[in-house]
Structures are given as C-alpha cells and as structure tokens.
BADODREN-924465 format. One record per residue (C-alpha): z, y, x; residue in three letters; residue number from 1; chain. Coordinates in steps of 0.25 Angstrom, whole numbers, always signed. Example, Ala and Ser with C-alpha at 12.3 -4.5 7.8 and 13.67 -1.06 7.14 Angstrom:
! BADODREN-924465
> +31 | -18 | +49 | Ala | 1 | A $
> +29 | -4 | +55 | Ser | 2 | A $
! end
This chain:
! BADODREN-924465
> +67 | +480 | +74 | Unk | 1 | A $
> +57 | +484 | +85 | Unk | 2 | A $
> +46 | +476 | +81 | Unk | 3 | A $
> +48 | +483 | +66 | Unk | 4 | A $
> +48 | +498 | +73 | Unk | 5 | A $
> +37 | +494 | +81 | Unk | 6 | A $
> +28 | +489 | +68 | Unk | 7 | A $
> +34 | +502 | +62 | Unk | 8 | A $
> +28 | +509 | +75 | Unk | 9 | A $
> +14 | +503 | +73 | Unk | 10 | A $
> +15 | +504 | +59 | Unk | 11 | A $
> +14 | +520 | +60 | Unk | 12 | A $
> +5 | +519 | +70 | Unk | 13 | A $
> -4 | +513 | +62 | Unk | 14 | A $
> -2 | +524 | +51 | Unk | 15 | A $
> -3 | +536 | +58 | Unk | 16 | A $
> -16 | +531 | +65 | Unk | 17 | A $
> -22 | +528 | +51 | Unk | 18 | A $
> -17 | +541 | +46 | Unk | 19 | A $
> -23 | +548 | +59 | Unk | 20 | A $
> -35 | +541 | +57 | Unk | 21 | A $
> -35 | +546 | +41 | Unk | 22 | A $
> -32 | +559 | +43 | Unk | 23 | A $
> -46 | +559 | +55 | Unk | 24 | A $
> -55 | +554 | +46 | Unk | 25 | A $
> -52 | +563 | +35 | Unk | 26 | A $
> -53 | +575 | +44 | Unk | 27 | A $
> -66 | +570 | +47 | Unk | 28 | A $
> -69 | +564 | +33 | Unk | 29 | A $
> -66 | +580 | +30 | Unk | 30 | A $
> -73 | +586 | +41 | Unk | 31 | A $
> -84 | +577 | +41 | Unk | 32 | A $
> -87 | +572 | +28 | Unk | 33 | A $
> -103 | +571 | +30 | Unk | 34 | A $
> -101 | +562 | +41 | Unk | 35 | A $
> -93 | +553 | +34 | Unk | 36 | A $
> -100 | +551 | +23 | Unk | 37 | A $
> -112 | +549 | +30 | Unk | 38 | A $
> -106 | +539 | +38 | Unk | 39 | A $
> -101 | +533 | +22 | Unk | 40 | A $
> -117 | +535 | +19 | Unk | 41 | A $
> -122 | +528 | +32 | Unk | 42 | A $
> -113 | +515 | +28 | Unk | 43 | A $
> -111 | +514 | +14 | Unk | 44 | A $
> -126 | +521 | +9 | Unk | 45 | A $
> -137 | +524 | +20 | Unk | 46 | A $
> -145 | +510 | +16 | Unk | 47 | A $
> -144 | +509 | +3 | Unk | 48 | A $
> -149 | +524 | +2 | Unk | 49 | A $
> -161 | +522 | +12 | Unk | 50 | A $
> -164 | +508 | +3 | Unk | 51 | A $
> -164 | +517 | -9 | Unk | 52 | A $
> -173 | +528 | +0 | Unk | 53 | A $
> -183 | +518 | +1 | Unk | 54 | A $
> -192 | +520 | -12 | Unk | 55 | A $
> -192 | +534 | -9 | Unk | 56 | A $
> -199 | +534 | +4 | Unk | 57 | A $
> -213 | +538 | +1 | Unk | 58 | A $
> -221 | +541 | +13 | Unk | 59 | A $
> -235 | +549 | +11 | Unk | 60 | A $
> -247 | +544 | +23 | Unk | 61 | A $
> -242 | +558 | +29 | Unk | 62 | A $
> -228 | +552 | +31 | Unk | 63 | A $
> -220 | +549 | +44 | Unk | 64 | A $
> -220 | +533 | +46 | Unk | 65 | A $
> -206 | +526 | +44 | Unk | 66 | A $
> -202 | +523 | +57 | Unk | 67 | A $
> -199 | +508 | +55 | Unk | 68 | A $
> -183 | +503 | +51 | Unk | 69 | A $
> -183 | +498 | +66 | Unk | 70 | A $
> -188 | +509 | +73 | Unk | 71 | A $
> -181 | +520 | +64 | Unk | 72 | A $
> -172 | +531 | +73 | Unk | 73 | A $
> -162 | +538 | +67 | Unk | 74 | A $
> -164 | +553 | +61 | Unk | 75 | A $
> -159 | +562 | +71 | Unk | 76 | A $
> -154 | +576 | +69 | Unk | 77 | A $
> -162 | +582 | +78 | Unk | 78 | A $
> -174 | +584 | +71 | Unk | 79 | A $
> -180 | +594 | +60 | Unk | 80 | A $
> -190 | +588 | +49 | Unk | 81 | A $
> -196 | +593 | +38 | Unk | 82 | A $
> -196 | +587 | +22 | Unk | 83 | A $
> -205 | +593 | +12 | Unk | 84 | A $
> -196 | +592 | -1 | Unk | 85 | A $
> -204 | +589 | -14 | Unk | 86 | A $
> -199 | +592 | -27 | Unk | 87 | A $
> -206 | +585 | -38 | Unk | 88 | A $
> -208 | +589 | -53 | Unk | 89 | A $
> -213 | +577 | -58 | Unk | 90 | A $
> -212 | +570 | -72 | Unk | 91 | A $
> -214 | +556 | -77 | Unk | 92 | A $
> -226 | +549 | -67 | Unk | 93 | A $
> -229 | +562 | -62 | Unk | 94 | A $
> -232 | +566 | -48 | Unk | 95 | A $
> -228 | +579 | -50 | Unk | 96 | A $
> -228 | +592 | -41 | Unk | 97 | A $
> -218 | +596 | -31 | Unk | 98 | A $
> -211 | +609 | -37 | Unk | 99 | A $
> -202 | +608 | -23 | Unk | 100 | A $
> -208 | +608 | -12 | Unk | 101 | A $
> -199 | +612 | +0 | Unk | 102 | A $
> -203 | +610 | +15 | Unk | 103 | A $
> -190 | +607 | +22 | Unk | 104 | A $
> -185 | +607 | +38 | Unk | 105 | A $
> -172 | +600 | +39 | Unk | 106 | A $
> -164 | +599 | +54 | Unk | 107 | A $
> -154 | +589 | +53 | Unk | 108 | A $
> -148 | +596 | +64 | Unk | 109 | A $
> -144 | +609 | +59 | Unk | 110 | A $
> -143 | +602 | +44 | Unk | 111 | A $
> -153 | +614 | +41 | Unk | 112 | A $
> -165 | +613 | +30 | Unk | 113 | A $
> -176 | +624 | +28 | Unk | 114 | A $
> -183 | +622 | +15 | Unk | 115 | A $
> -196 | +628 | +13 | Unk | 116 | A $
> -199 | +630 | -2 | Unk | 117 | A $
> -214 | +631 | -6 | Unk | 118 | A $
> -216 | +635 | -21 | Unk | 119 | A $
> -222 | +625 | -29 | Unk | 120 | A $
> -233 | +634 | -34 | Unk | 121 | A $
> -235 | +638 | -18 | Unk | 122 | A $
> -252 | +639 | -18 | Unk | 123 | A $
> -258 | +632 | -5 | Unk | 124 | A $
> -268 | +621 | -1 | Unk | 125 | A $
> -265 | +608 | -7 | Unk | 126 | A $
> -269 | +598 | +5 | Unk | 127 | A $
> -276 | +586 | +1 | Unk | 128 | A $
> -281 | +594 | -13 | Unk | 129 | A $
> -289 | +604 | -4 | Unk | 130 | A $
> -284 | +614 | -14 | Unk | 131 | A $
> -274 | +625 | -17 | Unk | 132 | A $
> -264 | +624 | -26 | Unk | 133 | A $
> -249 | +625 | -30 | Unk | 134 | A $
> -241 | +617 | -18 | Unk | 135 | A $
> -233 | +609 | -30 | Unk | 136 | A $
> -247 | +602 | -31 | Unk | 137 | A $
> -248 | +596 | -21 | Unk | 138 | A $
> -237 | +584 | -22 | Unk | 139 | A $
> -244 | +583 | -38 | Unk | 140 | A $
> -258 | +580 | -30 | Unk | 141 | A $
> -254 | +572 | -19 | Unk | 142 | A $
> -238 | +569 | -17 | Unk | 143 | A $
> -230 | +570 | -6 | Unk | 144 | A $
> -241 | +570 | +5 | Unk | 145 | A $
> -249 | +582 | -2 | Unk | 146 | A $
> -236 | +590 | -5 | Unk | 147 | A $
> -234 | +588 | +10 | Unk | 148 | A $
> -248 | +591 | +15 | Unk | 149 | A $
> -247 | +602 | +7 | Unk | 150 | A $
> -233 | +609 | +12 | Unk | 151 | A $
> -237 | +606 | +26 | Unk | 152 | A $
> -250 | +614 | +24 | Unk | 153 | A $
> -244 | +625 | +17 | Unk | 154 | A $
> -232 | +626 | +27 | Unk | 155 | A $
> -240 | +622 | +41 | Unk | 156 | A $
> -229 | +610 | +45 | Unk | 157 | A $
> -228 | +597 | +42 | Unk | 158 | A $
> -219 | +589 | +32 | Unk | 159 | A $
> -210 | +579 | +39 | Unk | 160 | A $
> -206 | +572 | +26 | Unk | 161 | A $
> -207 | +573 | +11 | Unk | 162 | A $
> -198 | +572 | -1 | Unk | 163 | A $
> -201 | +571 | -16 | Unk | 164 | A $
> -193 | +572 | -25 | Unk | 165 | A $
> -196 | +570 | -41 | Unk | 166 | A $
> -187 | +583 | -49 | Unk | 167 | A $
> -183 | +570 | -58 | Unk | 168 | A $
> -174 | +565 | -45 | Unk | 169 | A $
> -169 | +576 | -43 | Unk | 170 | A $
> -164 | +577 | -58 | Unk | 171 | A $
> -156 | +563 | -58 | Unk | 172 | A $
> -150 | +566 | -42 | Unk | 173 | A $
> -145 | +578 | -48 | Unk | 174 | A $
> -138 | +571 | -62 | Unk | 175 | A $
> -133 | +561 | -52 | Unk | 176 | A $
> -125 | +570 | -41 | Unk | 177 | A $
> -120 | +577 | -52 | Unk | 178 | A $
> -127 | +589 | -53 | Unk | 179 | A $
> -131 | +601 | -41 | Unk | 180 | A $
> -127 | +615 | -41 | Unk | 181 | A $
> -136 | +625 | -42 | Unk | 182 | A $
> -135 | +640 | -43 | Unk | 183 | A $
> -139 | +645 | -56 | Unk | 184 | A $
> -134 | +657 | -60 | Unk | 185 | A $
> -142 | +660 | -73 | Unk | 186 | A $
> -149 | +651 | -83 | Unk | 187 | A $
> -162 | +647 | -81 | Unk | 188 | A $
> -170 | +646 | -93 | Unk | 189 | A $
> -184 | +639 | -93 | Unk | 190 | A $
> -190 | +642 | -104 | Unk | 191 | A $
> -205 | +649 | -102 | Unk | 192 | A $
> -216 | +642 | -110 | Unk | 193 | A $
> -223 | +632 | -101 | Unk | 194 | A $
> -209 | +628 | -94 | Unk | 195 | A $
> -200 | +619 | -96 | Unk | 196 | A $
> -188 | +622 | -104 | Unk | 197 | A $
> -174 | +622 | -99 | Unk | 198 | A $
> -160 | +630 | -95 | Unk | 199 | A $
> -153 | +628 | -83 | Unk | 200 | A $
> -137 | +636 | -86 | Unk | 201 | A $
> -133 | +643 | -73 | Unk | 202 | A $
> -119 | +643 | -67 | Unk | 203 | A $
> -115 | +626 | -67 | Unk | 204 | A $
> -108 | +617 | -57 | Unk | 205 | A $
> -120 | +607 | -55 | Unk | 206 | A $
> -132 | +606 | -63 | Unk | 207 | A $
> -138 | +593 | -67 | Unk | 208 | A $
> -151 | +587 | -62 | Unk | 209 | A $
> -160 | +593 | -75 | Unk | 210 | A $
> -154 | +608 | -75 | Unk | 211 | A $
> -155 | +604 | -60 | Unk | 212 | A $
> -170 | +602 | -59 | Unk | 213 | A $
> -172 | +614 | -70 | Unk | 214 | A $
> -167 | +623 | -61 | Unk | 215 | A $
> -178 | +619 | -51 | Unk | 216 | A $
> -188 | +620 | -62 | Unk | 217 | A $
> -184 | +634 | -68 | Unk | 218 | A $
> -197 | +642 | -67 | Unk | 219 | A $
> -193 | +655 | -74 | Unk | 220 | A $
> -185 | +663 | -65 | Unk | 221 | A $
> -192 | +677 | -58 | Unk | 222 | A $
> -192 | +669 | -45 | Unk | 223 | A $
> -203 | +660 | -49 | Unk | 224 | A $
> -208 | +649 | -38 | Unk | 225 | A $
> -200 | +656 | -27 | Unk | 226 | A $
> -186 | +655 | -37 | Unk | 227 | A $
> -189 | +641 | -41 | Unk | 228 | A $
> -192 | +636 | -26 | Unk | 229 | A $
> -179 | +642 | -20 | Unk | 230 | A $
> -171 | +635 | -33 | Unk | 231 | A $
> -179 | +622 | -28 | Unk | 232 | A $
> -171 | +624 | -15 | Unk | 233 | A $
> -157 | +628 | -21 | Unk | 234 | A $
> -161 | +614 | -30 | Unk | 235 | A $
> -163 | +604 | -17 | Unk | 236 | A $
> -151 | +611 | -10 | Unk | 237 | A $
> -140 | +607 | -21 | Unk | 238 | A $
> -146 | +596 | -21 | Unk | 239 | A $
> -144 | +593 | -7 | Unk | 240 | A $
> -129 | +601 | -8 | Unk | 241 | A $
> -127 | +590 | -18 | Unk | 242 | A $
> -131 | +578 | -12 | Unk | 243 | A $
> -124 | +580 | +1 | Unk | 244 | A $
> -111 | +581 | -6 | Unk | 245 | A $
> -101 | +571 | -2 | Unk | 246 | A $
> -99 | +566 | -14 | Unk | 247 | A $
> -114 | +560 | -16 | Unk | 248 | A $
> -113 | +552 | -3 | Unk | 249 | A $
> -111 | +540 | -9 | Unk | 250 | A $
> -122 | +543 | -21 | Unk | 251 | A $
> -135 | +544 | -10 | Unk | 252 | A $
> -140 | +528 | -14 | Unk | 253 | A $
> -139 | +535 | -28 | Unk | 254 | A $
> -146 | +546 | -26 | Unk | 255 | A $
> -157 | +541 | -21 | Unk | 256 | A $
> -159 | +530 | -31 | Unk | 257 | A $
> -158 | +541 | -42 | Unk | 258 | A $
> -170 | +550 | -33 | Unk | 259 | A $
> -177 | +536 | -35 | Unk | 260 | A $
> -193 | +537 | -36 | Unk | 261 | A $
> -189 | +552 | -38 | Unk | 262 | A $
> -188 | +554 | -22 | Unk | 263 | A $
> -200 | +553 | -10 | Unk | 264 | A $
> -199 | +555 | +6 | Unk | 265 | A $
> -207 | +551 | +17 | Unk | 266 | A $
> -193 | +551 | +23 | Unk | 267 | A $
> -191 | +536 | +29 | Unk | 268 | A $
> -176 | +533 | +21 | Unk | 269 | A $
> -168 | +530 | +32 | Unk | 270 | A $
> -173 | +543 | +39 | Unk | 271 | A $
> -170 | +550 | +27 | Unk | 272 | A $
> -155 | +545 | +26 | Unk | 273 | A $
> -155 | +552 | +42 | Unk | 274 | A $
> -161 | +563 | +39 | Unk | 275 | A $
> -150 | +566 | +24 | Unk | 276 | A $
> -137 | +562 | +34 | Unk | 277 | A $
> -142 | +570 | +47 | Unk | 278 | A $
> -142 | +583 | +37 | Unk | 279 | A $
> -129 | +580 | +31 | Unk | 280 | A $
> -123 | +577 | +44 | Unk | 281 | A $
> -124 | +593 | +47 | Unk | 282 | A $
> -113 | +602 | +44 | Unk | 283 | A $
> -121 | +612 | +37 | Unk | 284 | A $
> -135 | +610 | +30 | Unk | 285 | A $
> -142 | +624 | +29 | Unk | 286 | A $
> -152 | +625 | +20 | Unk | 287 | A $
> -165 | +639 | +22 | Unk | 288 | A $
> -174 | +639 | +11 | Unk | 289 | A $
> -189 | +647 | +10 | Unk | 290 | A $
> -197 | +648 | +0 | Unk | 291 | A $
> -211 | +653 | +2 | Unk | 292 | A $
> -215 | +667 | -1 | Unk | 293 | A $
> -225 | +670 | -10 | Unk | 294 | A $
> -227 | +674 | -24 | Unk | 295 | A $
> -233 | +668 | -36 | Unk | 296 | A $
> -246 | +672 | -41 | Unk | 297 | A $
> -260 | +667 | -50 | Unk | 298 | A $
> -271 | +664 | -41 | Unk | 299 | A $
> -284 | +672 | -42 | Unk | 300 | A $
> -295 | +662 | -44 | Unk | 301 | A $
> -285 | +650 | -52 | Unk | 302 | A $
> -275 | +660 | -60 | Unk | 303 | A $
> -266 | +649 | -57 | Unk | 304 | A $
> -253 | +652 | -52 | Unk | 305 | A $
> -246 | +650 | -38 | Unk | 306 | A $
> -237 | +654 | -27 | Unk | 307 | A $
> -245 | +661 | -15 | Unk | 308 | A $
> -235 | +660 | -2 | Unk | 309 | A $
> -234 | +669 | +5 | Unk | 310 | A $
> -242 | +667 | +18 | Unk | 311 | A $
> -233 | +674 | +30 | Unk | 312 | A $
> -221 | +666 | +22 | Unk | 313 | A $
> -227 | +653 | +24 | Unk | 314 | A $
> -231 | +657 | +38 | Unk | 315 | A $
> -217 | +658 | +40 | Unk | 316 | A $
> -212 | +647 | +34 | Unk | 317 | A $
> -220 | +637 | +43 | Unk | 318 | A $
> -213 | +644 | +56 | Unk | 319 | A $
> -199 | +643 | +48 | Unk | 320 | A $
> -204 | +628 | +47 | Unk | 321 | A $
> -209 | +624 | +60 | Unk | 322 | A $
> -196 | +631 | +65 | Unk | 323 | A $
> -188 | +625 | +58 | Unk | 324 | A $
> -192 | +611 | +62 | Unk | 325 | A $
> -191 | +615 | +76 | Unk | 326 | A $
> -179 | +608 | +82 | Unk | 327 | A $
> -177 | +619 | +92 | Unk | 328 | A $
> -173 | +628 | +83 | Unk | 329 | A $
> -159 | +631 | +81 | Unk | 330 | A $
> -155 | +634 | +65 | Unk | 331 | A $
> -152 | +649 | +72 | Unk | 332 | A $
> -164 | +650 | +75 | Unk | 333 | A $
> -172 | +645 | +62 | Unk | 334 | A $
> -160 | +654 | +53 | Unk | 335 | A $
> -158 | +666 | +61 | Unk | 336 | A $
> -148 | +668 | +73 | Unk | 337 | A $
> -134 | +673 | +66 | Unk | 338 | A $
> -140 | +675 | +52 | Unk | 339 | A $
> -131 | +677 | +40 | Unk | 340 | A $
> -133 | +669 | +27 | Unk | 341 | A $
> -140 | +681 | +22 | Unk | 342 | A $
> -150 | +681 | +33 | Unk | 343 | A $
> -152 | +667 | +33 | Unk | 344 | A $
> -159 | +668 | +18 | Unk | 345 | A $
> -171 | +674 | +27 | Unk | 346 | A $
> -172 | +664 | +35 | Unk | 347 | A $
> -183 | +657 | +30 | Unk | 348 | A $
> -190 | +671 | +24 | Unk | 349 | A $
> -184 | +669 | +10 | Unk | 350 | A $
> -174 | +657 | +11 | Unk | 351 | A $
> -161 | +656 | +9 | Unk | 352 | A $
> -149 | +648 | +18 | Unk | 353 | A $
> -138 | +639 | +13 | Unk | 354 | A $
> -129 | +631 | +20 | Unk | 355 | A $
> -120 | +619 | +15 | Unk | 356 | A $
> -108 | +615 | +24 | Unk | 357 | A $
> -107 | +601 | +23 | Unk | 358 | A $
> -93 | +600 | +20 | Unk | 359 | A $
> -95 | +607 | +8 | Unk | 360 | A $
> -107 | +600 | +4 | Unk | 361 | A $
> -94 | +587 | +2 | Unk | 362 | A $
> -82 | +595 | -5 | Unk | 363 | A $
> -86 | +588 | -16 | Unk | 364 | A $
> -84 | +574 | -12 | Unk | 365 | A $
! end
C-alpha cells in the first residue's frame, strides 16, 4: 500500500507542477503576447521570411553596403534611423511617380515614428534634372536614388534608407489580410472630368484593397494635396495596425510573397526582420505626423500648377528632424513635457498623435 500512496504522491505532484506551469505561461502568454509570438516568429518563420525578403533588396550606388552574413551584428534598440517611404502609382511597365512620399524617424526604443509628409505636387529642385518641378517627379525621372536625392535636398538631412512600394501591392496585401479599417464618415465620389471614376461608402468594418487604395486616390475634397497627404498617413498606419495583429503572425512569408516585385528597400533583409521585431517589442508604438504647409497655386511664368511650401515650415521641419534622430533626446522632450492629447497634435506644427497599445493591437487573435 505504501509504494501505491507514494506513486499517488508523486502522481499529484507531477500535476500540480504541470498545472502551475500552465497557468505561468498563460499569464505571460496574456501579458505578453508580443514576446511570444516573436519568439514563435524567430523559430518557426524568420528564414523563410528573410529568403523571401531577398528579391526585394534593391540598393541604389547611394546605398549603405550589406555588412557581409559573417560579420552582421544584430539590430539594437538603441539607435534612431530614418526610411524615406515611397508610394508608387504605377500601371502596367511603368515607372511611375511616387504620389507618397513620407520621410520617416523611427526609435526602436521609445517604439515612436514621426512621418514627415511632403505633397506630391510640393515644387522644389529636382537633383540630377538640374530643374524644378513637382517632387512626385523625381522617382518617374530617376527612381529611388533621385526621390532620395531629392527629399534630402528639400529637407536638409539625409536618408538612411528607402522603401518603394507599387499601389498595386498594396491593393493584394489588403484583399489578403482581410481588409483594413479606415475612418470614413461620408461617401467620397470621384467623379470630375479628368479623374478617374469611383465611390468609396463611408461607415464599414474593413475596406478591401481597391476601395482601400480609392480612398488614397480621392482628389476632390476642399482639402486638396494637404487632405489627401494626411489620408496617405491614416492609410500606412491601418495598414501597420492591421499587420501587427496577432492573428497575422503566422501570414508574414505570405505577405511578402504577395508584395512580390511590388516591394523595394535598400534595407539588408535580415536587418529588416531586427528593425520590424525591435518596434513591436514596444508596449506602445506612437505615431506624430506633419504635413508641410504651404498652399497650392499656378506658377507665374509655366501657368502650371503646384504646391509652394511654406519656407519657415520647412525650416522647422529639418530641426523637428535632426531632433528627432538625436538619441539624447528623451520622447518628453520631442512631444512636450506633460502635454495632453490635444497639445500633442501641435507637436510637429500641424501633426497629429496616436498611440496603439500593443495589447490591443492582438484582441483579435
């Protein structure tokens, strides 16, 4: 009988500690769900996604080498960087212009973004045309390189990295998550002749990648350049929302396979999978946004029209930059000591805050 109790004894044991150790891991499972999954992603996914990142990986002569493989140090935290998003509006074989064009400070540590927004019809020099012109020109004259030339010129800082991506990528990411949700409270109906024609209905759950990419494109509100920029940014972020859900996790090697020729960075794909998990990692991701001032005008000797930006505003977004990408500066500092939402939106001049708590980024897993 002894030997029986004591098997019962060790039995119970057994149980309890597998039950204790349950009951740990699904308070950190619940607590901690980025974590895990990036631990799921780091075991199961980072490779084949990195293999996938490969055709994608499209330096300009301008471009930071690729440290090679047996050199490579892993991304740190610690560090901001800047990425020049390009948004492409191209059909069929053509290059296209880059109707999004946002010059973007990421630190990892703060899981904080700034997005500088420049309007696509923004007049300036375009360098290496040794003309001025709309900025949206410049990635139709001379791609990445002279969109980044161009933004750096403009904005008096340089461009860590690039990334391209063709509207039509966008489009089949969209259909493929399931749709994004955007706030659209009226219908908007682009009909004026010269345009293209469609309807977008306001009030849906998730919109699907066409009424998606419409809503971008909508060219007829009062708003004008300024109105479709700051949609551009509302776009990219529930994009971004979207993506970092847990339920998409296991969908990244898809994801990018769908981007496909779509998609091109400067950014090495194993520093790029770093670079994705070191934001996600944050309990937060804070998102300011600016738009350049300026307004929209003919100019005197062409007749054609433009948006003029204004100079102190553009003088102003360089400091926001070069202070932003100064590690010693604390998020307090950049956003304003004890501000509230509402006087954070002034932030950047005209921009506008949002924060996205991690945990409920993954309710819908």
């Amino acid at each position: 009988m002894k030997p029986k109790k004591s098997r019962a004894r060790k039995a119970w044991t057994w149980t309890a500690s597998i039950l204790a150790l349950l009951l740990v891991l699904g308070a950190a499972g619940y607590y901690n769900r980025t974590t895990l999954a990036l631990w799921g992603f780091d075991l199961f996914l980072a490779k084949d996604v990195e293999k996938q990142l490969e055709n994608s990986y499209k330096p300009t002569t301008d471009s930071k080498p690729a440290p090679p493989p047996a050199e490579q140090i892993k991304y740190t935290q610690a560090d901001p960087y800047s990425v020049l998003l390009l948004g492409v509006d191209a059909r069929d074989a053509e290059q296209g212009r880059s109707d999004t064009m946002m010059y973007t400070v990421v630190r990892p540590k703060e899981g904080a973004i700034l997005m500088v927004s420049i309007p696509r019809d923004t007049y300036t020099e375009i360098v290496g045309k040794d003309r001025e012109d709309k900025i949206t020109h410049a990635y139709a004259f001379g791609g990445a390189k002279m969109a980044v030339d161009t933004v750096e010129n403009l904005l008096g800082n340089d461009v860590d990295y690039y990334a391209a991506v063709n509207f039509n990528g966008f489009k089949n990411l969209i259909d493929a998550m399931g749709g994004i949700s955007l706030p659209i409270e009226e219908d908007l109906v682009n009909d004026d002749p010269g345009h293209e024609k469609f309807i977008v209905k306001a009030g849906l759950d998730k919109y699907m990648g066409q009424d998606a990419l419409n809503y971008v494109r909508y060219r007829e509100d009062a708003g004008g350049d300024v109105s479709r920029t700051e949609r551009q940014q509302t776009f990219v972020e529930a994009i971004m929302d979207e993506a970092s859900s847990m339920s998409s996790w296991a969908k990244i090697p898809d994801y990018v396979g769908i981007m496909g020729e779509n998609f091109a960075t400067d950014i090495p794909p194993s520093e790029m999978i770093e670079m994705a998990k070191a934001m996600l990692q944050g309990k937060n991701r804070s998102i300011y946004t600016h738009t350049l001032k300026g307004e929209g005008g003919k100019h005197s000797r062409t007749g054609a029209w433009y948006y003029f930006a204004d100079e102190e505003d553009v003088a102003k977004s360089k400091t926001l930059i070069v202070d932003w990408m100064n590690p010693g500066k604390s998020l307090t500092e950049l956003t304003g000591t004890g501000a509230s939402a509402a006087d954070k939106q002034d932030v950047a001049g005209n921009g506008k805050e949002r924060e996205v708590s991690t945990a409920s980024a993954g309710a819908d897993e």
